[in-house]
TITOR-521640 format. One record per residue: chain; x, y, z of N, C-alpha, C, CB in turn. Coordinates in nm, 3 decimals. Last residue first. Glycine has a CB too. Example, Ala and Ser with C-alpha at 12.3 -4.5 7.8 and 13.67 -1.06 7.14 Angstrom:
2
<atom mol="A" n_xx="1.285" n_yy="-0.225" n_zz="0.708" ca_xx="1.367" ca_yy="-0.106" ca_zz="0.714" c_xx="1.290" c_yy="0.003" c_zz="0.787" cb_xx="1.408" cb_yy="-0.060" cb_zz="0.572"/>
<atom mol="A" n_xx="1.319" n_yy="-0.569" n_zz="0.780" ca_xx="1.230" ca_yy="-0.450" ca_zz="0.780" c_xx="1.320" c_yy="-0.330" c_zz="0.780" cb_xx="1.131" cb_yy="-0.447" cb_zz="0.905"/>
This chain:
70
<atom mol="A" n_xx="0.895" n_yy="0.248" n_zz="-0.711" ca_xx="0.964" ca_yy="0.111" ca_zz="-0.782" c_xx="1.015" c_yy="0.112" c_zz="-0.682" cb_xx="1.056" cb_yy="0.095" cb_zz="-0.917"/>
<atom mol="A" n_xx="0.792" n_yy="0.526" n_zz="-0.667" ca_xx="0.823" ca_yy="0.376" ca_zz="-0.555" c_xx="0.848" c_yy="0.270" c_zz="-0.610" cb_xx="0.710" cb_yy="0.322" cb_zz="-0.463"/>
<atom mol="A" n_xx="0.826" n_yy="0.623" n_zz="-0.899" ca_xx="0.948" ca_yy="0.676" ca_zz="-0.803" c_xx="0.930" c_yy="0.556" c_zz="-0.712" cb_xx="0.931" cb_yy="0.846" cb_zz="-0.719"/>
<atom mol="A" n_xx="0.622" n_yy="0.539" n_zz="-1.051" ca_xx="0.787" ca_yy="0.505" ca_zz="-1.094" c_xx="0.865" c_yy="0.544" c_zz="-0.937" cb_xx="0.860" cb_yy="0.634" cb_zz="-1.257"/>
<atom mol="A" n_xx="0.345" n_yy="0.395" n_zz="-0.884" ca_xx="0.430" ca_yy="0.511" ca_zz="-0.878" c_xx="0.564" c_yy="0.480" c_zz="-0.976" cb_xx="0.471" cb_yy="0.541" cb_zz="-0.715"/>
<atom mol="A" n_xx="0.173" n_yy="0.128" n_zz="-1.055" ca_xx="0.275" ca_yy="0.173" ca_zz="-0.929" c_xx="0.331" c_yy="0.294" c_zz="-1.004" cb_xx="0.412" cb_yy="0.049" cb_zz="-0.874"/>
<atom mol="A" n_xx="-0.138" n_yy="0.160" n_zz="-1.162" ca_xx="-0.022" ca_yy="0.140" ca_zz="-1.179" c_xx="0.078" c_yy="0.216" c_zz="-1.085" cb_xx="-0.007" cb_yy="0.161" cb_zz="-1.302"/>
<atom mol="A" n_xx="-0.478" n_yy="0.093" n_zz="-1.183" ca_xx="-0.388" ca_yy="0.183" ca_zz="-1.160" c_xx="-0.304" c_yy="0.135" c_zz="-1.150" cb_xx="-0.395" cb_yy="0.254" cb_zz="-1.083"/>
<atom mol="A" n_xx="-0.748" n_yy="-0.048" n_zz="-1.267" ca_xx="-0.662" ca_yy="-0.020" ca_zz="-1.391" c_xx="-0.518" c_yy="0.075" c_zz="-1.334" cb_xx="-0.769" cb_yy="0.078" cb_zz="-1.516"/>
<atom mol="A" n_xx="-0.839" n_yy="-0.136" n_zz="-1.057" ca_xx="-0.941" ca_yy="-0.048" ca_zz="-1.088" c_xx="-0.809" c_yy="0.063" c_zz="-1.226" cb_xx="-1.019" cb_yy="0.048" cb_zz="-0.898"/>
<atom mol="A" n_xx="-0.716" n_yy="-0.355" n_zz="-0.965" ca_xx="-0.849" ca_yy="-0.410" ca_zz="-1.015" c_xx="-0.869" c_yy="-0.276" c_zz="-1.111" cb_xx="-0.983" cb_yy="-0.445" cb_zz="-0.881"/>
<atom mol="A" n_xx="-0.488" n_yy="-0.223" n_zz="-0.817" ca_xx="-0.469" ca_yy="-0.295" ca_zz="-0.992" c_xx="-0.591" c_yy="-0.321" c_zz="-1.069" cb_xx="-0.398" cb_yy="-0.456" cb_zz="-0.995"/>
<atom mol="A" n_xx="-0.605" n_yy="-0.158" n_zz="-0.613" ca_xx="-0.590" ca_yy="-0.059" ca_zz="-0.726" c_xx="-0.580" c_yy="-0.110" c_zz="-0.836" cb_xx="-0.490" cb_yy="0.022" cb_zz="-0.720"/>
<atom mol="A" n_xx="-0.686" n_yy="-0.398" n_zz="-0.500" ca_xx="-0.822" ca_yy="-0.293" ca_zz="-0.553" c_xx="-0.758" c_yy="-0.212" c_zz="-0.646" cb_xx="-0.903" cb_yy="-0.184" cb_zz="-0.428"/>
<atom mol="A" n_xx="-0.434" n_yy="-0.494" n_zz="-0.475" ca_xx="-0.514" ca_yy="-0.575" ca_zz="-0.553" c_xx="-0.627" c_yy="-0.460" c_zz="-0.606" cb_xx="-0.575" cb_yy="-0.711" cb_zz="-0.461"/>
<atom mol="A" n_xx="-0.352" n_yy="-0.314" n_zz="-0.245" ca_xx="-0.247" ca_yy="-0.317" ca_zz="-0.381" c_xx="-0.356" c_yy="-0.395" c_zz="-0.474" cb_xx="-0.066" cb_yy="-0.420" cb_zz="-0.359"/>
<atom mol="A" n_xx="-0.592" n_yy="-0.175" n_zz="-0.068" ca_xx="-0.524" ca_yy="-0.275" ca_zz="-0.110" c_xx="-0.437" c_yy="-0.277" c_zz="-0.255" cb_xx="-0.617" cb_yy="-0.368" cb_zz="-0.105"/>
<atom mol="A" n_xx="-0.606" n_yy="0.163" n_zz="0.040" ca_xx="-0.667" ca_yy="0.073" ca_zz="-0.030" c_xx="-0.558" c_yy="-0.042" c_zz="-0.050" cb_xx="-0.724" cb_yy="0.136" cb_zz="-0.158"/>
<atom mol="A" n_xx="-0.641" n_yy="0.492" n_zz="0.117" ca_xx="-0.512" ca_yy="0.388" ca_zz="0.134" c_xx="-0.642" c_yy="0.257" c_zz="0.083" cb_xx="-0.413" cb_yy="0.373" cb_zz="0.350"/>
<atom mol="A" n_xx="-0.615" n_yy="0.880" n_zz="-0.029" ca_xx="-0.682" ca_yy="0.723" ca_zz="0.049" c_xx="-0.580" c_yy="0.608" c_zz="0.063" cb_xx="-0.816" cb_yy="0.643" cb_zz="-0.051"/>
<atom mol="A" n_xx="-0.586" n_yy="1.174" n_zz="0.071" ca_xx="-0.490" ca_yy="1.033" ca_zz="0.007" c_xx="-0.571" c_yy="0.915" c_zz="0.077" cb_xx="-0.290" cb_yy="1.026" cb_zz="0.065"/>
<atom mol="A" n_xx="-0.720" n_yy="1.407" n_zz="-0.132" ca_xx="-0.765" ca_yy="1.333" ca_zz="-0.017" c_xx="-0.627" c_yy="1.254" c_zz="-0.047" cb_xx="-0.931" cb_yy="1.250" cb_zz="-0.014"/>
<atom mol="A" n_xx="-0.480" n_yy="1.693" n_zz="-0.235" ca_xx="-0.638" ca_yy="1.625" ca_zz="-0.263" c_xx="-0.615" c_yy="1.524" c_zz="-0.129" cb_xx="-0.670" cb_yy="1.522" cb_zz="-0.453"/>
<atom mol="A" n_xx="-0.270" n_yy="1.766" n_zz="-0.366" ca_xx="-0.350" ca_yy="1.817" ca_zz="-0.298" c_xx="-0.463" c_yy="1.838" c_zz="-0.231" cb_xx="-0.347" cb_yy="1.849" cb_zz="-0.320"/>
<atom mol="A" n_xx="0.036" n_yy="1.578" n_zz="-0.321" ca_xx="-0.107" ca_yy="1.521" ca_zz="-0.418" c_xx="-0.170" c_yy="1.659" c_zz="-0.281" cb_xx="-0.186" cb_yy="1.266" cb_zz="-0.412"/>
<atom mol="A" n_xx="0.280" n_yy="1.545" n_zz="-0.302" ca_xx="0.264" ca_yy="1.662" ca_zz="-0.385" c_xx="0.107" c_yy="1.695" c_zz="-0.412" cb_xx="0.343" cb_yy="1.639" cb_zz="-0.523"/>
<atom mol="A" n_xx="0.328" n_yy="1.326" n_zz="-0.192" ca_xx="0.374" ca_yy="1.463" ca_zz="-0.089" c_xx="0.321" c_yy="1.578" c_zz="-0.187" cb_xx="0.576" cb_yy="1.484" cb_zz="-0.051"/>
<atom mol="A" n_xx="0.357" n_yy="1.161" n_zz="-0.387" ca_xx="0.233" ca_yy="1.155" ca_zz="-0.332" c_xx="0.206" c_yy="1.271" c_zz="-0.225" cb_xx="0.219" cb_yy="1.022" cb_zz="-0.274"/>
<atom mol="A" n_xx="0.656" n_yy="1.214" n_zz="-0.480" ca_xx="0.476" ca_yy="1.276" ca_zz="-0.555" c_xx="0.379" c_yy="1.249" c_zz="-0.498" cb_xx="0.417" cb_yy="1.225" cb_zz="-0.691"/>
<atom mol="A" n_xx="0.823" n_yy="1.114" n_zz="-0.279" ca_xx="0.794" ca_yy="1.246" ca_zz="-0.353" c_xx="0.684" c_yy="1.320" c_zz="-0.396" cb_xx="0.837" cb_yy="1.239" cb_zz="-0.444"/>
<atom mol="A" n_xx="0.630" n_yy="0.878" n_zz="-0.017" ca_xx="0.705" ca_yy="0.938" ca_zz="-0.174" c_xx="0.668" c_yy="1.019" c_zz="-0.202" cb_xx="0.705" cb_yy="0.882" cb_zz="-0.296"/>
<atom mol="A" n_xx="0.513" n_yy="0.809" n_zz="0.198" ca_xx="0.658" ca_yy="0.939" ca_zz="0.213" c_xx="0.735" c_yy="0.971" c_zz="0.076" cb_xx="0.805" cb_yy="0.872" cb_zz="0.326"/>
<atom mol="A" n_xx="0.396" n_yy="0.571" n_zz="0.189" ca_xx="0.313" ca_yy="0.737" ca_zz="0.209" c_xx="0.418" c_yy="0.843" c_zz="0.230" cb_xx="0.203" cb_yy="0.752" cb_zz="0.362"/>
<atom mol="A" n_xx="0.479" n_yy="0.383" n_zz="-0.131" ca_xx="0.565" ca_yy="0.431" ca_zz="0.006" c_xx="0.428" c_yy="0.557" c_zz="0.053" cb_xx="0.774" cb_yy="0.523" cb_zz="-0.044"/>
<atom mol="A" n_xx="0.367" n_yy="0.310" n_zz="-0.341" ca_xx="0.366" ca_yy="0.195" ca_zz="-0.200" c_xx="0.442" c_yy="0.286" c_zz="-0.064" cb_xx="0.492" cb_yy="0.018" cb_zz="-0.243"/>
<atom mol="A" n_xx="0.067" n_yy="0.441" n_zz="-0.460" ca_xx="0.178" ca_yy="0.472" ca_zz="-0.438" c_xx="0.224" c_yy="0.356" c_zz="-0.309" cb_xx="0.179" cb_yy="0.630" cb_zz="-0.413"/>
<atom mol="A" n_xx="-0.070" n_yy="0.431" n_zz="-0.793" ca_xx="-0.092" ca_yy="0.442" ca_zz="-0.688" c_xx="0.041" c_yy="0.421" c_zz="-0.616" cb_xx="-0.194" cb_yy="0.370" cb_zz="-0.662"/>
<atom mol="A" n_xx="-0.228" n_yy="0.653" n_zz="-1.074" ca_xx="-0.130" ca_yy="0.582" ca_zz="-0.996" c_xx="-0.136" c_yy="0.513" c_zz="-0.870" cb_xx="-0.051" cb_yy="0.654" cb_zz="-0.977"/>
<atom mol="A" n_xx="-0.416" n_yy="0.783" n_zz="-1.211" ca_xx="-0.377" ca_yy="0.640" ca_zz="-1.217" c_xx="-0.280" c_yy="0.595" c_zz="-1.165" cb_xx="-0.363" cb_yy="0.597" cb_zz="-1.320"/>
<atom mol="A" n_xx="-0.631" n_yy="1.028" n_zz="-1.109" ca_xx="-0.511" ca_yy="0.977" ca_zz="-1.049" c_xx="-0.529" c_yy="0.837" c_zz="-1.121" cb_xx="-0.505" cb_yy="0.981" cb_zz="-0.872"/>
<atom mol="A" n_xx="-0.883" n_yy="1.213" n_zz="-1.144" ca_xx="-0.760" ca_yy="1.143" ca_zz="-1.277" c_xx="-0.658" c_yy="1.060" c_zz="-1.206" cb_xx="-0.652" cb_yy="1.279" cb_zz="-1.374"/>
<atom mol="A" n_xx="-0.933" n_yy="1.236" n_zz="-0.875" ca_xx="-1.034" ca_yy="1.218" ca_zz="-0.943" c_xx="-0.976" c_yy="1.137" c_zz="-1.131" cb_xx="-1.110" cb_yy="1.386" cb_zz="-0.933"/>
<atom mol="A" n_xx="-0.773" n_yy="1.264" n_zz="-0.685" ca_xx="-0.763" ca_yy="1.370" ca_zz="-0.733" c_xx="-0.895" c_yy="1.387" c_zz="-0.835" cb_xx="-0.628" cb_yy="1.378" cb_zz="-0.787"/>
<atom mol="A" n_xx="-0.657" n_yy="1.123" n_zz="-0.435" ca_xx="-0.818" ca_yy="1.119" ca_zz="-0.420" c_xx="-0.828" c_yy="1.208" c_zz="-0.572" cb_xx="-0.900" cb_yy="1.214" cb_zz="-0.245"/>
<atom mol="A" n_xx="-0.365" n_yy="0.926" n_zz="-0.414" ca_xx="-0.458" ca_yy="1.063" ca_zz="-0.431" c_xx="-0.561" c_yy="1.113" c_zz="-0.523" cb_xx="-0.386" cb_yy="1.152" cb_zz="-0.447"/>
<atom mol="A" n_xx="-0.382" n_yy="0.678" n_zz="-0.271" ca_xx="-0.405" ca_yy="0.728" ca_zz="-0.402" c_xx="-0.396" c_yy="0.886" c_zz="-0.332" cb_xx="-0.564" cb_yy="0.669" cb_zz="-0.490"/>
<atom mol="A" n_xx="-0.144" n_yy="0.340" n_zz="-0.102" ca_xx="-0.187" ca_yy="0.525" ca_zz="-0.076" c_xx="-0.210" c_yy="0.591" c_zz="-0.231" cb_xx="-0.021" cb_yy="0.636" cb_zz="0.014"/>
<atom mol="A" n_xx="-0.146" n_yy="0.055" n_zz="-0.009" ca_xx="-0.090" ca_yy="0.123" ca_zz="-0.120" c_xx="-0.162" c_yy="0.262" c_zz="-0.069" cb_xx="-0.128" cb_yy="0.056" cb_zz="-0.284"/>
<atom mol="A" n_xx="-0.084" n_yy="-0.224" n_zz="0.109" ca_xx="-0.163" ca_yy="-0.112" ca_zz="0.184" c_xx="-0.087" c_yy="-0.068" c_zz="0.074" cb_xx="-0.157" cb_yy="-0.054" cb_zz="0.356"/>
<atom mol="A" n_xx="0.025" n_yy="-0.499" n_zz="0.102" ca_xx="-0.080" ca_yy="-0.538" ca_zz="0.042" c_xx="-0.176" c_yy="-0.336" c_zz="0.012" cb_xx="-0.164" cb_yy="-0.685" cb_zz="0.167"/>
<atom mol="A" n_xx="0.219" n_yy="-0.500" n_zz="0.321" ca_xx="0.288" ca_yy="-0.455" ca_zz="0.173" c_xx="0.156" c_yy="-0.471" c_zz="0.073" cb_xx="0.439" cb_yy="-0.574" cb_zz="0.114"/>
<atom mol="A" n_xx="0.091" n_yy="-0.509" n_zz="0.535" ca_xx="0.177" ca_yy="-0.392" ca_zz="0.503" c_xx="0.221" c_yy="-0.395" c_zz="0.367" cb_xx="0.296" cb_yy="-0.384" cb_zz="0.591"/>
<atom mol="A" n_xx="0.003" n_yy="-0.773" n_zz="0.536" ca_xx="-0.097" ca_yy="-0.655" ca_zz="0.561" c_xx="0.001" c_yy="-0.564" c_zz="0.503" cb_xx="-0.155" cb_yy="-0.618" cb_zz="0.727"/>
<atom mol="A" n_xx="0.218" n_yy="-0.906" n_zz="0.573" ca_xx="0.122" ca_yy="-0.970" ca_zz="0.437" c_xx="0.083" c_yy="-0.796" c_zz="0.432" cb_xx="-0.051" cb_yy="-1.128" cb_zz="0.475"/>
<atom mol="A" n_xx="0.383" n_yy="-0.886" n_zz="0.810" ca_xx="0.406" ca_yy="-0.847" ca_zz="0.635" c_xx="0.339" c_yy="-0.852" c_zz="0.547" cb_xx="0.480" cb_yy="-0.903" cb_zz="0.568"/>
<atom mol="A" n_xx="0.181" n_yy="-0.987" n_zz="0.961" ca_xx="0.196" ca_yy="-0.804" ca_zz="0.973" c_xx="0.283" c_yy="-0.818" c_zz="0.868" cb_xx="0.268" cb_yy="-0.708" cb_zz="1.130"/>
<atom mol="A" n_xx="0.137" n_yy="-1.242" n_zz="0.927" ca_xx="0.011" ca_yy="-1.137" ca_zz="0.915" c_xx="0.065" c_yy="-0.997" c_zz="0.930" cb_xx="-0.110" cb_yy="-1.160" cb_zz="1.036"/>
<atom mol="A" n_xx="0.375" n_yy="-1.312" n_zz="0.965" ca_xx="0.277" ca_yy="-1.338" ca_zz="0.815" c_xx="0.234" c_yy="-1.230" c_zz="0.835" cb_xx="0.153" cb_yy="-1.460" cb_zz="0.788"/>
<atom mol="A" n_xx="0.439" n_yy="-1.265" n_zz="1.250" ca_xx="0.546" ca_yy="-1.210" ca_zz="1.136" c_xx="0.424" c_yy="-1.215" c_zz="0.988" cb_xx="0.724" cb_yy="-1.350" cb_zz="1.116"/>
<atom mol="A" n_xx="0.197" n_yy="-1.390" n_zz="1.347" ca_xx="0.223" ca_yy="-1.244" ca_zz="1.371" c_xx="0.328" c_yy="-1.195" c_zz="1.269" cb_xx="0.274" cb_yy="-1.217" cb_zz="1.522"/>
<atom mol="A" n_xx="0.279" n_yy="-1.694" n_zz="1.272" ca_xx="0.161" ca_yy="-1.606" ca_zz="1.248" c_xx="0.193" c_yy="-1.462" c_zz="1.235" cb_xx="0.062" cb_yy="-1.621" cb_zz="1.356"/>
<atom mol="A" n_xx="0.581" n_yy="-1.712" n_zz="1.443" ca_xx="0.543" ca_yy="-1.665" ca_zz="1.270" c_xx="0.409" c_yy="-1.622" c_zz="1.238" cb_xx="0.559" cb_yy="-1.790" cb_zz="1.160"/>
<atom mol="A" n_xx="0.391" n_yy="-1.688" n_zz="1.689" ca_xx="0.533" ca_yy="-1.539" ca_zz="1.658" c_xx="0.551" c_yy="-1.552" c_zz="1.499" cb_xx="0.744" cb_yy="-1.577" cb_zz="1.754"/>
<atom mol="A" n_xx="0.286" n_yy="-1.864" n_zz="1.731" ca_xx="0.228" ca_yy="-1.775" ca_zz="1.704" c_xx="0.305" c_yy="-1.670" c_zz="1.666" cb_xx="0.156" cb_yy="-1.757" cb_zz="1.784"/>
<atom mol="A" n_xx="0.495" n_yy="-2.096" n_zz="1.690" ca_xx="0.383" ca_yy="-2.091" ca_zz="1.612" c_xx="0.319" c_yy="-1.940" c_zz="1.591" cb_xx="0.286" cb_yy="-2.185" cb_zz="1.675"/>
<atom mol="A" n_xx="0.693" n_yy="-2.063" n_zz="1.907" ca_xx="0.723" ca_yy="-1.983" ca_zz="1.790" c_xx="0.559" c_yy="-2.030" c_zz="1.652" cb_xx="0.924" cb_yy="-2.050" cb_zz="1.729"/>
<atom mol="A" n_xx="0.467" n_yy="-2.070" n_zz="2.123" ca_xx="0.553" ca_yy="-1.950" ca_zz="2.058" c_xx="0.570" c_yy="-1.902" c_zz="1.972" cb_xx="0.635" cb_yy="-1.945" cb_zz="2.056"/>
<atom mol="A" n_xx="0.400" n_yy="-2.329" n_zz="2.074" ca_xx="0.317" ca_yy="-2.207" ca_zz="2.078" c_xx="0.338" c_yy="-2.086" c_zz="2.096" cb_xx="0.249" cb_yy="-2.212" cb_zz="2.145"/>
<atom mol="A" n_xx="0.676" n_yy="-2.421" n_zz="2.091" ca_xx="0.598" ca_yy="-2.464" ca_zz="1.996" c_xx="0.501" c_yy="-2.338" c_zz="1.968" cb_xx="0.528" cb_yy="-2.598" cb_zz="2.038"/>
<atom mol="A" n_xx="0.667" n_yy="-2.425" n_zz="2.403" ca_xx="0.762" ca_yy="-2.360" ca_zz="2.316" c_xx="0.712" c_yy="-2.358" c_zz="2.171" cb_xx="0.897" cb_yy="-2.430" cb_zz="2.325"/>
């Protein structure tokens, strides 16, 4: 029983960690934003590539959350 619920929180960590760590750019070449939802407004608007990258790489690389995905 133990090795249950041991591995069942693992699996809860590791699939919230991963999912909220995944941010979405558009590839545009000026883009400083980056976006937490892939179903927000403006990223629906981006005409370009949408890459997905870690919330940490974007901050590394000076970009800032969407206002609308606050």
């Amino acid at each position: 029983m133990k090795r249950v619920i041991l591995g069942f929180a693992l699996f809860l960590f590791l699939s919230c960690n991963s999912s909220s760590d995944k941010v979405y750019i558009c590839e545009n070449g000026s883009s400083t934003t980056f976006h937490v939802k892939q179903t927000c407004f403006a990223l629906k608007k981006c005409n370009h590539k949408v890459v997905t990258e870690s919330q940490e790489e974007a901050l590394k690389e000076g970009k800032h959350v969407c206002h609308f995905c606050k």
